[in-house]
N, C-alpha and C positions, 0 to 999 in steps of 0.2 A: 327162244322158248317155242313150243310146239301149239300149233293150235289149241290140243284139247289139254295143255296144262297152262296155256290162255285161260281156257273153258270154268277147269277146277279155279283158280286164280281166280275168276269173277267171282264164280258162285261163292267161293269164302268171303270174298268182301262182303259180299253183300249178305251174308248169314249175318258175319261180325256188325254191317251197316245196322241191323235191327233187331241189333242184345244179344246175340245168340256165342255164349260164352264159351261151349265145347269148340266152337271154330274161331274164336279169337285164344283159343289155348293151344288149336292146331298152329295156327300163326308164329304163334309165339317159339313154338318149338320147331318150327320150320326156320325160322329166319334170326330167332337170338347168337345161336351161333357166328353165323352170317358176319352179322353186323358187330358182334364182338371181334371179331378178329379181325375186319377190316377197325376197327376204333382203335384197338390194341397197338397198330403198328402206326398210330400219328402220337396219340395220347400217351400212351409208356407203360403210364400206369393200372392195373388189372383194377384197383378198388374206384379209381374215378371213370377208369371205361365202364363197369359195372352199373355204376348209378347213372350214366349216361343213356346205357341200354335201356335199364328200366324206365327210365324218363323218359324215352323215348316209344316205348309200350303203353306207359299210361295216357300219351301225350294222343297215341293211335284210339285208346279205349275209351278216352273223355273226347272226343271228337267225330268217334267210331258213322255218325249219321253222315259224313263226306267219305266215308271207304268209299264207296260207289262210282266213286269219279275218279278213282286211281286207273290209269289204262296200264302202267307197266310200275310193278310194284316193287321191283328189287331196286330200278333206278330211281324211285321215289326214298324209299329206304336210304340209299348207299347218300344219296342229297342231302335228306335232313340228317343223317350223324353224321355230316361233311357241315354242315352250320351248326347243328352242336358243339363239335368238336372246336371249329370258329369261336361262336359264345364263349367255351371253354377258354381257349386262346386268349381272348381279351380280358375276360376277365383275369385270369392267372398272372396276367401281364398285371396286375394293379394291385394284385395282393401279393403281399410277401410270402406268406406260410404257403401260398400255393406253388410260386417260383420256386423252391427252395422242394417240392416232391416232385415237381415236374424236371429238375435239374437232377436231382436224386435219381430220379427213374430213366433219364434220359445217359445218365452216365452209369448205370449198372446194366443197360439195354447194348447188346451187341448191333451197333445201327449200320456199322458198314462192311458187312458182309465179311468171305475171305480175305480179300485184301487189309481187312481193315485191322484182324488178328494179328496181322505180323507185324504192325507198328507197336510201340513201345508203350507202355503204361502212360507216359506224358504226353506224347504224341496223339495218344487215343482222344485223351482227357481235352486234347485243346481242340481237336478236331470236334469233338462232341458241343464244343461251347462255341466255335465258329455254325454248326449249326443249327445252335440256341438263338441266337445272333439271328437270325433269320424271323423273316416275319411270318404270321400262321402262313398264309395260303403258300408261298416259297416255299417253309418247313415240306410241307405237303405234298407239294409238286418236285421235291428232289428226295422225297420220302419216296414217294409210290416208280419215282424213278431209277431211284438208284438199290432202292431193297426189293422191290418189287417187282424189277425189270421191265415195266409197262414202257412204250413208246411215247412219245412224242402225243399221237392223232389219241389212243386207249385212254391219256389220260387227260386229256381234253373230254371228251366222252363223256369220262367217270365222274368229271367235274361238271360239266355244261361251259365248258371253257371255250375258245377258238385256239387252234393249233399254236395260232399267230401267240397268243399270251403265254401257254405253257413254254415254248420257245424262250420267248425274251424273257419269263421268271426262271427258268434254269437258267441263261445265261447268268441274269442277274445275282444269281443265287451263287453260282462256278465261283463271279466274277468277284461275290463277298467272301465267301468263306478260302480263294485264292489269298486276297488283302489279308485277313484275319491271318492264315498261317504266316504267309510271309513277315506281319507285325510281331508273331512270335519265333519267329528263325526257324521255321520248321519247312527249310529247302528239301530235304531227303523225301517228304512224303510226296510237295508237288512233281520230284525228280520221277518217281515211282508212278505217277499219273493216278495215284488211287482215285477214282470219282469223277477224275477232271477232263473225260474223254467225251467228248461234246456229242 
């Protein structure tokens, strides 16, 4: 970011910091986008990213008197719907009705790129649940890695992670959804390497 869109960046906090609602509406329309389409591509679903968004606008507007203290405002953002998204996670993990759209959504979501089209309807399907099978933050980090192409260090960054972690939760992640296929005889995809290129 350039100093003098540093500059603008302050001064809206801090209009926002003290009610001033035309530039918490410039905010809004600066960054909903944003943050929708990075939530979109953990979460699945369009109607619980949505309520997540706003949740996370109202969460800026009822708290609005600490904008002032934000120094860099996109990584602040991109953080907290990285632990919403979390909350989301855990929670969804303990309800059923929620497992059951998050599953929904995650098997009509095109999640693995080219490679992942040319596997077969069942293949797709098991591959999708091997990485249902994964825990949020794994989800996430073989999410932004393998759709998103980000590296190894970028997605450490994007996280507040050490390189060292994002490393060992891909491995770890390779090393479950490897087991998972192989438990269901699905040799041809890891023959293929789809994902599995370290």
């Amino acid at each position: 970011m350039s100093s003098h869109s540093a500059d603008i960046e302050k001064s809206l906090l801090s209009q926002i910091a003290e009610g001033n609602e035309p530039a918490f509406r410039q905010l809004y329309d600066l960054y909903w986008a944003k943050l929708y389409n990075y939530l979109i591509r953990i979460i699945k679903s369009p109607e619980i990213t949505e309520e997540i968004v706003i949740d996370i606008f109202l969460k800026l507007w009822t708290g609005r008197e600490l904008l002032h203290n934000i120094q860099h405002l996109d990584s602040f953002l991109r953080k907290v719907a990285y632990n919403k998204a979390m909350d989301f996670f855990k929670i969804a993990s303990r309800d059923e009705q929620l497992k059951k759209i998050v599953a929904r959504e995650m098997e009509t979501e095109e999640t693995c790129g080219a490679d992942h089209r040319l596997l077969d309807g069942e293949s797709r399907s098991i591959l999708q649940q091997a990485i249902l099978q994964l825990s949020p933050q794994r989800r996430l980090i073989f999410t932004l890695s393998r759709e998103e192409g980000l590296t190894h260090e970028q997605i450490a960054r994007q996280l507040n992670l050490s390189r060292n972690t994002v490393r060992n939760s891909m491995a770890e992640a390779l090393k479950s959804i490897r087991h998972y296929l192989k438990s269901k005889d699905i040799e041809p995809l890891i023959a293929l390497g789809v994902f599995f290129s370290s």
